[in-house]
Short mmCIF file of the C-alpha atoms (twelve columns), coordinates in Angstrom:
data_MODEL
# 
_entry.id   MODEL 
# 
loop_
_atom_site.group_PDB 
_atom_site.id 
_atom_site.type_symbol 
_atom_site.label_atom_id 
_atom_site.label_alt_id 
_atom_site.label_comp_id 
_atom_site.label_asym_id 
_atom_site.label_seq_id 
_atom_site.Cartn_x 
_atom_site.Cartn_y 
_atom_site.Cartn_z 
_atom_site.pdbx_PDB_model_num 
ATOM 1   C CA . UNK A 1   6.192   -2.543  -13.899 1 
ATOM 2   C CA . UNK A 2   3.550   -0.692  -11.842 1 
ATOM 3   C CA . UNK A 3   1.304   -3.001  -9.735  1 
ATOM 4   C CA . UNK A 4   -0.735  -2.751  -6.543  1 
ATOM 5   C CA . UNK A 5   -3.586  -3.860  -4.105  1 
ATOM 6   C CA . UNK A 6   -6.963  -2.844  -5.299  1 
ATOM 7   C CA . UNK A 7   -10.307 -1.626  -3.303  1 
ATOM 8   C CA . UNK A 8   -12.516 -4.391  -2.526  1 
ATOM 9   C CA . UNK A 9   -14.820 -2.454  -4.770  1 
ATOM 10  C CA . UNK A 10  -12.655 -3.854  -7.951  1 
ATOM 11  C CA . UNK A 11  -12.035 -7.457  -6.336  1 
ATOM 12  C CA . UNK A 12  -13.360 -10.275 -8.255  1 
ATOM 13  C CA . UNK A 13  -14.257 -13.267 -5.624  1 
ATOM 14  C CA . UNK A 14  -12.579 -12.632 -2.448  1 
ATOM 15  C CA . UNK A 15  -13.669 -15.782 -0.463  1 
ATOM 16  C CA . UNK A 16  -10.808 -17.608 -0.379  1 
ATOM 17  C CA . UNK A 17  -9.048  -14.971 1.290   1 
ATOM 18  C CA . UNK A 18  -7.956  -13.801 4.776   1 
ATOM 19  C CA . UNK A 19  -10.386 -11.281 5.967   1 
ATOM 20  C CA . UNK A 20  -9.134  -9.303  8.935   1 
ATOM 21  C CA . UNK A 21  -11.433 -6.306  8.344   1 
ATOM 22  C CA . UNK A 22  -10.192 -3.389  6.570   1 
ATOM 23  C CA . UNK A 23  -7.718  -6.257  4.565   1 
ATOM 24  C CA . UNK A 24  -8.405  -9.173  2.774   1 
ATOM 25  C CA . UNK A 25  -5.059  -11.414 2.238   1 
ATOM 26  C CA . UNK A 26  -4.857  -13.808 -0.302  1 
ATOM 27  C CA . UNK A 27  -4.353  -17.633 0.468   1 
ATOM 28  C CA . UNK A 28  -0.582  -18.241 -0.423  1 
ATOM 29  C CA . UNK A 29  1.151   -21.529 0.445   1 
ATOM 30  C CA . UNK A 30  3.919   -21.356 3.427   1 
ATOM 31  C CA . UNK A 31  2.420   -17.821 4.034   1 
ATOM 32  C CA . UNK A 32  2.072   -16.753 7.727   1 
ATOM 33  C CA . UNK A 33  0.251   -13.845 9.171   1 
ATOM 34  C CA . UNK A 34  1.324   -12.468 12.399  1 
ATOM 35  C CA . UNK A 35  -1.483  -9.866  13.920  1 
ATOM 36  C CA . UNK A 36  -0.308  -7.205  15.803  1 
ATOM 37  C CA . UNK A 37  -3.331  -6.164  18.374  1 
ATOM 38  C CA . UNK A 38  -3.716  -3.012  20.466  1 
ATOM 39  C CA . UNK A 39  -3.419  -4.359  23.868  1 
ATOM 40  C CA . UNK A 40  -6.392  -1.420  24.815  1 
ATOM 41  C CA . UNK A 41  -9.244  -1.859  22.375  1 
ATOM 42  C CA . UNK A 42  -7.611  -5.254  20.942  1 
ATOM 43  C CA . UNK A 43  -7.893  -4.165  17.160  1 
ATOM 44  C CA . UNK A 44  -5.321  -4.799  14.987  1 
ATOM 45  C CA . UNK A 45  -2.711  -2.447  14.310  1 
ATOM 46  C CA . UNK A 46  -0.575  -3.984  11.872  1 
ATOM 47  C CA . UNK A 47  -0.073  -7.608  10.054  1 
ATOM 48  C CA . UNK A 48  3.351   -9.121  9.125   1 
ATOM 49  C CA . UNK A 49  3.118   -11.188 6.600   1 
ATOM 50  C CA . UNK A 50  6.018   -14.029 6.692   1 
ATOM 51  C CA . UNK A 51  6.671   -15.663 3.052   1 
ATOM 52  C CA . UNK A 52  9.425   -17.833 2.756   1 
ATOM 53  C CA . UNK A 53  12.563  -15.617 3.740   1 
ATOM 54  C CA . UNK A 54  10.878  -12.346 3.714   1 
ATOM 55  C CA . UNK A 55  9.001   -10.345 6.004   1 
ATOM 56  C CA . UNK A 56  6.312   -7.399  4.963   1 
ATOM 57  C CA . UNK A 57  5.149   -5.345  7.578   1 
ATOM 58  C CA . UNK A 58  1.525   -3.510  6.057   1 
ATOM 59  C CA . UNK A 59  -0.478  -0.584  7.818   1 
ATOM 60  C CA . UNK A 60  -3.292  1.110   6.536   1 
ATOM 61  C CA . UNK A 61  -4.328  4.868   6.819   1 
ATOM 62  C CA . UNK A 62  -7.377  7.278   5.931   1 
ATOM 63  C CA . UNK A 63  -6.647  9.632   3.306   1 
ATOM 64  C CA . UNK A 64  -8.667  11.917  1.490   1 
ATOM 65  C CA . UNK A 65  -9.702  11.316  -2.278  1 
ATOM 66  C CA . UNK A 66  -7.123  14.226  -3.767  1 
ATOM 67  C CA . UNK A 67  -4.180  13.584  -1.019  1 
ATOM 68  C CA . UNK A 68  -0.981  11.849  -1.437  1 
ATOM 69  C CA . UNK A 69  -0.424  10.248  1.985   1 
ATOM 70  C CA . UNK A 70  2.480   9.019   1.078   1 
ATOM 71  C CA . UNK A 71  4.772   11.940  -0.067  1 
ATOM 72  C CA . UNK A 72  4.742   13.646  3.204   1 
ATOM 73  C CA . UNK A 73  5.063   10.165  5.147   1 
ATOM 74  C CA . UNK A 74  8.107   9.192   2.726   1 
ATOM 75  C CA . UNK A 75  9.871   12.477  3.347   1 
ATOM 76  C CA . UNK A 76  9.254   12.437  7.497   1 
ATOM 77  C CA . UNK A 77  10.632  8.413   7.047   1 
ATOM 78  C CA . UNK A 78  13.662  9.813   5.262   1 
ATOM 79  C CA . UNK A 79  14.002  12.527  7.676   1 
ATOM 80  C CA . UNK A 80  13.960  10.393  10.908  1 
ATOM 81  C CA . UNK A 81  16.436  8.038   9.282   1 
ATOM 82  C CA . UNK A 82  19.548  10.621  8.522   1 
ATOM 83  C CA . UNK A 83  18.747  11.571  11.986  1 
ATOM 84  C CA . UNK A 84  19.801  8.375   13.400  1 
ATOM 85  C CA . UNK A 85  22.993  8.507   10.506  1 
ATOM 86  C CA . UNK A 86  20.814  5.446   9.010   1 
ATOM 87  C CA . UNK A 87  22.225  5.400   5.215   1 
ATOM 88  C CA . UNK A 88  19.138  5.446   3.169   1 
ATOM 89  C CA . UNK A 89  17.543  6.532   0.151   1 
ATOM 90  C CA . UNK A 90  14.943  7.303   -2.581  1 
ATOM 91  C CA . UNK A 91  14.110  4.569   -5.367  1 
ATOM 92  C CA . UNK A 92  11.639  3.695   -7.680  1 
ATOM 93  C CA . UNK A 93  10.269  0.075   -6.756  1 
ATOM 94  C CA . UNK A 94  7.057   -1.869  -7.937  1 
ATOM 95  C CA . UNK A 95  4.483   -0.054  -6.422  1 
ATOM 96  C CA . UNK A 96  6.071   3.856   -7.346  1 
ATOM 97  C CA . UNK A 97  9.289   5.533   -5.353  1 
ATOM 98  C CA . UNK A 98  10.235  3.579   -1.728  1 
ATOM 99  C CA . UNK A 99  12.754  3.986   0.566   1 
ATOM 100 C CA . UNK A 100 15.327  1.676   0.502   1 
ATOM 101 C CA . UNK A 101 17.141  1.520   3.596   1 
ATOM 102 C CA . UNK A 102 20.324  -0.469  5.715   1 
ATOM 103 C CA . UNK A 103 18.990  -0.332  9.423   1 
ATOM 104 C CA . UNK A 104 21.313  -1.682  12.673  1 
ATOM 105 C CA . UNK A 105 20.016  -4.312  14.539  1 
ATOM 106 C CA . UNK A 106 20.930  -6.773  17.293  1 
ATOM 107 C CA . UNK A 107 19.970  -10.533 16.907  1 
ATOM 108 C CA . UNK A 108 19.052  -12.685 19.725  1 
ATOM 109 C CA . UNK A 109 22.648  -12.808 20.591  1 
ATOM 110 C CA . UNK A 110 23.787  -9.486  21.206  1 
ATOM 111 C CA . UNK A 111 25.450  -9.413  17.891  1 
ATOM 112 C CA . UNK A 112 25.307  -5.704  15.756  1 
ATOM 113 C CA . UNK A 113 24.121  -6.584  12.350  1 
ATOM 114 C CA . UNK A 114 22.650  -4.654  10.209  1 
ATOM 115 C CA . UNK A 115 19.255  -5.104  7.623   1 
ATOM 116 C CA . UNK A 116 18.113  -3.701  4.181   1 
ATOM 117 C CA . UNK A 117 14.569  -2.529  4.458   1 
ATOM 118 C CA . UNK A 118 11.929  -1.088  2.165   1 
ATOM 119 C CA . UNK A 119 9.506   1.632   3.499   1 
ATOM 120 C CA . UNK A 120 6.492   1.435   0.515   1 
ATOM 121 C CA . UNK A 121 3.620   3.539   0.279   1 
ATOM 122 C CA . UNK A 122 0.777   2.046   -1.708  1 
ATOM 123 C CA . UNK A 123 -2.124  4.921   -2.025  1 
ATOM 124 C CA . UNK A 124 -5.610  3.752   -3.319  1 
ATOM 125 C CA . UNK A 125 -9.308  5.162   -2.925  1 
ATOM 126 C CA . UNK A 126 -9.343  7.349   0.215   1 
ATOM 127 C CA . UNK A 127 -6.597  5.109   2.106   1 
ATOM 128 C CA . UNK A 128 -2.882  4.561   2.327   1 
ATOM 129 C CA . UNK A 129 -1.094  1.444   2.292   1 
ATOM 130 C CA . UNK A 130 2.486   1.678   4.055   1 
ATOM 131 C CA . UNK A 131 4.359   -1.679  3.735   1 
ATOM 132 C CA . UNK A 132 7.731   -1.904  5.615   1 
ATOM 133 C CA . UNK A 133 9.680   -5.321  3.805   1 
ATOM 134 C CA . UNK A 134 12.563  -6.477  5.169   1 
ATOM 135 C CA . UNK A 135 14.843  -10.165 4.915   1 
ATOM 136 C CA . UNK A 136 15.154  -11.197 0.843   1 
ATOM 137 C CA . UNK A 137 12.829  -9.040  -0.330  1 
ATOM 138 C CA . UNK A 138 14.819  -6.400  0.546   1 
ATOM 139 C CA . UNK A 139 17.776  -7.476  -0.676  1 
ATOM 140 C CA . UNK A 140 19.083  -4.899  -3.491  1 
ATOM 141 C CA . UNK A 141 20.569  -8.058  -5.909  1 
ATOM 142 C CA . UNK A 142 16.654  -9.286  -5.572  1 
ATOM 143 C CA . UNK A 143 15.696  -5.956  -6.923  1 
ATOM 144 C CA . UNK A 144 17.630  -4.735  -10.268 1 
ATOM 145 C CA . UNK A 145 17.361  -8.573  -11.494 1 
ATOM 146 C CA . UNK A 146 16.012  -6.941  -15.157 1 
ATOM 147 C CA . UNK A 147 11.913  -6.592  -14.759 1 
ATOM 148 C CA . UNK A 148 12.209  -8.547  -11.928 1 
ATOM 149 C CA . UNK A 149 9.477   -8.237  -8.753  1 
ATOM 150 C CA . UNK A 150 9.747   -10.067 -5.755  1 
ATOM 151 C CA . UNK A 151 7.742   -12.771 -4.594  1 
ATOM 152 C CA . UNK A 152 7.117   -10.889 -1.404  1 
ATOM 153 C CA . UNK A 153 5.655   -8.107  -3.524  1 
ATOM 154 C CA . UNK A 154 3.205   -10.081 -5.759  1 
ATOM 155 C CA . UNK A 155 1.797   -11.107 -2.225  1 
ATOM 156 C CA . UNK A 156 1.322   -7.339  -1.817  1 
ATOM 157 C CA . UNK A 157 -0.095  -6.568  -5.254  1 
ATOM 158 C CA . UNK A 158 -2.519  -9.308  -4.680  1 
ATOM 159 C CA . UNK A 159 -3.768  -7.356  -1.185  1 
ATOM 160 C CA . UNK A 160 -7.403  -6.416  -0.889  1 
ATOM 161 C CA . UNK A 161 -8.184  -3.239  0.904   1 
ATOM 162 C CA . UNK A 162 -11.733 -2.965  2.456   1 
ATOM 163 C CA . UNK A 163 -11.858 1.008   3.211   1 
ATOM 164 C CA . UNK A 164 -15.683 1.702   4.349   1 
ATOM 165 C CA . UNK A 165 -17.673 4.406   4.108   1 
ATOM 166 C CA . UNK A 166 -16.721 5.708   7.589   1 
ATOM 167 C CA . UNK A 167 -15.505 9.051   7.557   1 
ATOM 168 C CA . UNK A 168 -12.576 9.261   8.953   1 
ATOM 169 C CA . UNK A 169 -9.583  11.661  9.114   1 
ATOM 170 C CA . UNK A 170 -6.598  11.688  7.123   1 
ATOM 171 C CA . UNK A 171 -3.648  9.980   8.828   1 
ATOM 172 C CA . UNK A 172 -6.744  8.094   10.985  1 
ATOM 173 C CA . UNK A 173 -5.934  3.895   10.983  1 
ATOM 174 C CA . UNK A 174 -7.647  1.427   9.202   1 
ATOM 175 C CA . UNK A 175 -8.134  -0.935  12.170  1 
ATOM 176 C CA . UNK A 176 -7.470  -4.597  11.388  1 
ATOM 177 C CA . UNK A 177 -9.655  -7.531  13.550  1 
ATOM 178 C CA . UNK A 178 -9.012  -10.663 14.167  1 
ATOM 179 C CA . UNK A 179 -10.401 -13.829 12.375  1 
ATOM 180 C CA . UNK A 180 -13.869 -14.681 13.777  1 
ATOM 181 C CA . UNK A 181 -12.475 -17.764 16.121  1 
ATOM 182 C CA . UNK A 182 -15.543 -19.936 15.187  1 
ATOM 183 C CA . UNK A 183 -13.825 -20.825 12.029  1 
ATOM 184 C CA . UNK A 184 -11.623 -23.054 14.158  1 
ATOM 185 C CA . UNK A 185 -13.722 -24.268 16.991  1 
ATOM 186 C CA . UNK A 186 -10.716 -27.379 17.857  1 
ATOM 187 C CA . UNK A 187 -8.360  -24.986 18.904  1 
ATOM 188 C CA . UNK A 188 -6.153  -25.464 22.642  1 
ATOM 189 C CA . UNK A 189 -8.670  -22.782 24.689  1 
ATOM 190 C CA . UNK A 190 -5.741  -20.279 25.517  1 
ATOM 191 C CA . UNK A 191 -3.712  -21.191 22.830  1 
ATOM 192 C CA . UNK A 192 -2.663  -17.982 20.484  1 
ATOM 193 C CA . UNK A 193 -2.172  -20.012 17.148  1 
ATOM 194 C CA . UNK A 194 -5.249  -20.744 14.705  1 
ATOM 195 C CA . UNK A 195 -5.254  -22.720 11.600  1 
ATOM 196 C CA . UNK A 196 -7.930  -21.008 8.878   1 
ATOM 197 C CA . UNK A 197 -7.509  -23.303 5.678   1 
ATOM 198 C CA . UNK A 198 -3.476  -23.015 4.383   1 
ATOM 199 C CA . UNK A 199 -3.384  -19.593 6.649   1 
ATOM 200 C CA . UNK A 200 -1.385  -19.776 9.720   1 
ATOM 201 C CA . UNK A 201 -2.663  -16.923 12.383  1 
ATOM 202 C CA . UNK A 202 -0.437  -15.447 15.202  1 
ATOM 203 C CA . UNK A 203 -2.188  -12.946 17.042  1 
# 
């Protein structure tokens, strides 16, 4: 089963959704969206979105109209990895092949665990999408269920990229923003959590 996040260009009514710029997320009960900001220009590098028990880390790139982005990104992933001994390797997933990964970690304990994690490369009309899922939607059992998909990636598949007509370098980021803070004009002054409809923002 191929799916995938289309260009805003093919979107049908996209005012329901998140906008944080270059992405568009759709409204999703119990979802949270954690912005990660650039403490320098305070543009957003990255957004984690948190559904139920699963975690998907997306990041979006320039590319140019003929270029894979994400073969050459894939292979330097996979590289980096052995070079830490990390076990990893090669699948095909929903969106095309992913790396499907166990990485150590350390919760807030001190105690070694370690993670399954999904490096996915999504590539659409002059941009890349590269999604990094970990907690159940990582889990391997969750992922040979027969034509199974996770919920975690029909949130993904329902993503709206808004690329621009910037011209921009391949590899450049898509730059993410903030929610315009006048759609919640009760909010604490100083306080970093925002309520926009069913969305919960951490910035």
């Amino acid at each position: 089963m191929t799916l995938g996040p289309v260009d805003i260009s093919q979107a049908m009514d996209t005012s329901a959704m998140l906008n944080l710029g270059s992405l568009l997320v759709p409204n999703v009960p119990t979802l949270e969206v954690h912005l990660d900001l650039d403490p320098r220009s305070g543009n957003g590098k990255a957004v984690s979105l948190h559904l139920n028990m699963s975690i998907a880390e997306v990041q979006l790139f320039a590319t140019a109209t003929s270029e894979d982005g994400w073969a050459p990104m894939r292979d330097a992933i996979v590289a980096g990895l052995r070079e830490q001994s990390v076990d990893c390797q090669i699948d095909m997933g929903t969106f095309g092949t992913e790396i499907r990964a166990v990485m150590p970690t350390v919760d807030l304990d001190g105690n070694a665990h370690v993670q399954p994690v999904r490096f996915i490369g999504i590539r659409g009309s002059r941009w890349l999408m590269r999604v990094v899922v970990s907690g159940d939607g990582a889990l391997t059992d969750s992922l040979e269920t027969a034509a199974a998909v996770t919920e975690i990636d029909l949130l993904i598949s329902r993503l709206v990229v808004a690329r621009g007509e910037e011209p921009l370098a391949p590899g450049e980021r898509l730059w993410l923003r903030s929610p315009d803070s006048n759609l919640n004009e009760s909010q604490d002054q100083g306080s970093n959590n925002d309520k926009y409809g069913n969305f919960h923002i951490q910035l």
